[in-house]
N, C-alpha and C positions, 0 to 999 in steps of 0.2 A: 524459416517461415515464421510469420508475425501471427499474433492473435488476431482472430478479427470480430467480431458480432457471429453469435451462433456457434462460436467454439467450445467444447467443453474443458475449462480448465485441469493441467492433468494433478494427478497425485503425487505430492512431493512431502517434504516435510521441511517445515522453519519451525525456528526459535523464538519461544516469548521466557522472560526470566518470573522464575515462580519464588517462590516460598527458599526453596533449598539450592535456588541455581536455575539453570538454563534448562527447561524442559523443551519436550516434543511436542508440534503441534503439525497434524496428517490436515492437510489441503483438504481433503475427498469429507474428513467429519466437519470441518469449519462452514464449507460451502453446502451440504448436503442440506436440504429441504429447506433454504434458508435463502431470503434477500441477502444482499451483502453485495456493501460499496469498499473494494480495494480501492486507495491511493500510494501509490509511490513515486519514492522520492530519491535523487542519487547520494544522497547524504544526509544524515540527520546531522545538527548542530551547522549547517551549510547556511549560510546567509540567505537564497532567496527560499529555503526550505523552510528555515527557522522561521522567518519575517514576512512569508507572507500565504505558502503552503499549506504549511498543518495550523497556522492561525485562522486559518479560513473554515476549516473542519472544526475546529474546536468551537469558534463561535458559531458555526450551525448544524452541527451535531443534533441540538433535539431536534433543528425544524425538520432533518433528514431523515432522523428514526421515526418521527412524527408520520413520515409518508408511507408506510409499512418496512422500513429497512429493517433488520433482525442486528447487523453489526457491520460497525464501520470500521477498517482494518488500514492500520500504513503499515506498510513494508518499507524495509530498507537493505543496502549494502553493507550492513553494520553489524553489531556482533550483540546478543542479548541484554548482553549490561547498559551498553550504548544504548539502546534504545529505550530500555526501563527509564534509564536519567535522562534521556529527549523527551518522554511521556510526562515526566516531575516536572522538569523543567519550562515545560509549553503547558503546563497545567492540563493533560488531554486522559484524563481518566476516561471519558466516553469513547476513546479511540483503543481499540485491539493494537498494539506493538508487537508487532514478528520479524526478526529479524531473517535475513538471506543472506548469511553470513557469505557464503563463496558464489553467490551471484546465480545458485542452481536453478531458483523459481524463473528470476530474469531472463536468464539461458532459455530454458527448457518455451517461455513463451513467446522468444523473438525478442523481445524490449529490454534486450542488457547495452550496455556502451560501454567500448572500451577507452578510456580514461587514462590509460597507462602513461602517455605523452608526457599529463597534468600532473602524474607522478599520484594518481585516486587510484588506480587498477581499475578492473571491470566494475560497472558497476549499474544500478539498474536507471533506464530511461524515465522519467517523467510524467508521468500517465494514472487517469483513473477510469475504474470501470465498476459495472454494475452486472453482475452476476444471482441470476438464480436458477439456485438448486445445481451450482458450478458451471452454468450455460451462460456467457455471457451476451447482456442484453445491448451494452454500450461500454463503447473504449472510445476516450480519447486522449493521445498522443501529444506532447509536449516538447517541439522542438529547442526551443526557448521561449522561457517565461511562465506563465504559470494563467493558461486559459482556459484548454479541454478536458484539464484535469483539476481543475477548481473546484469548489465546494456552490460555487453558485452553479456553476455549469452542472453539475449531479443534480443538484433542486431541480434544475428544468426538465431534466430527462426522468425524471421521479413522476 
């Protein structure tokens, strides 16, 4: 079963890389009493991810927090470190990085893809949404390309 508008997202745990390594980060505290626009992506360091994905967020990050967001969050199929060096990288300190390392959060929401053909493994669909208080308000789904889950597309539904 897929996510849809009005679902509450469940309680899991991903990975952001801290100070000493890979720490815990519980879904149920990130989302609780809080705006929060998740985007993800099926690979960080991926050509249309790098080039045109999380560049879209990073350069309108403030106008998005600017509309009451609390925090803007990518996720990915990638593993802690991976994603620390995609955040350095894409210059995106304004962006929460948590990785999904074995595809759980993807899984557990409907919007994982299996990859495995490509020789990626599972890995999560395309999509951002806008969640408050873990209810979400807007998902949109990205079969290719990068349009219901863009960074203009969130402004408008803001």
């Amino acid at each position: 079963m897929s996510l849809a508008i009005g679902d509450t997202l469940p309680n899991l745990t991903l990975k952001t890389n801290g100070a000493q390594g890979p720490e815990d980060i519980d879904t149920d505290a990130l989302f609780a009493g809080k705006k929060v626009v998740l985007f993800a992506v099926p690979g960080a360091f991926t050509p249309g991810c790098s080039n045109t994905h999380m560049p879209g967020f990073v350069i309108k990050a403030d106008e998005i927090l600017a509309k009451g967001v609390d925090t803007i969050v990518c996720t990915s199929v990638n593993d802690a470190f991976v994603m620390d060096a995609w955040q350095k990288d894409q210059n995106a300190q304004a962006i929460t990085m948590l990785a999904d390392g074995s595809a759980d959060f993807a899984e557990a929401i409907g919007l994982s893809k299996d990859l495995t053909a490509a020789g990626l493994g599972v890995r999560s669909q395309r999509y951002a949404l806008i969640a408050n208080d873990g209810v979400v308000e807007y998902l949109g789904v990205d079969e290719k390309g990068v349009d219901k889950s863009s960074a203009e597309t969130i402004l408008a539904q803001l």
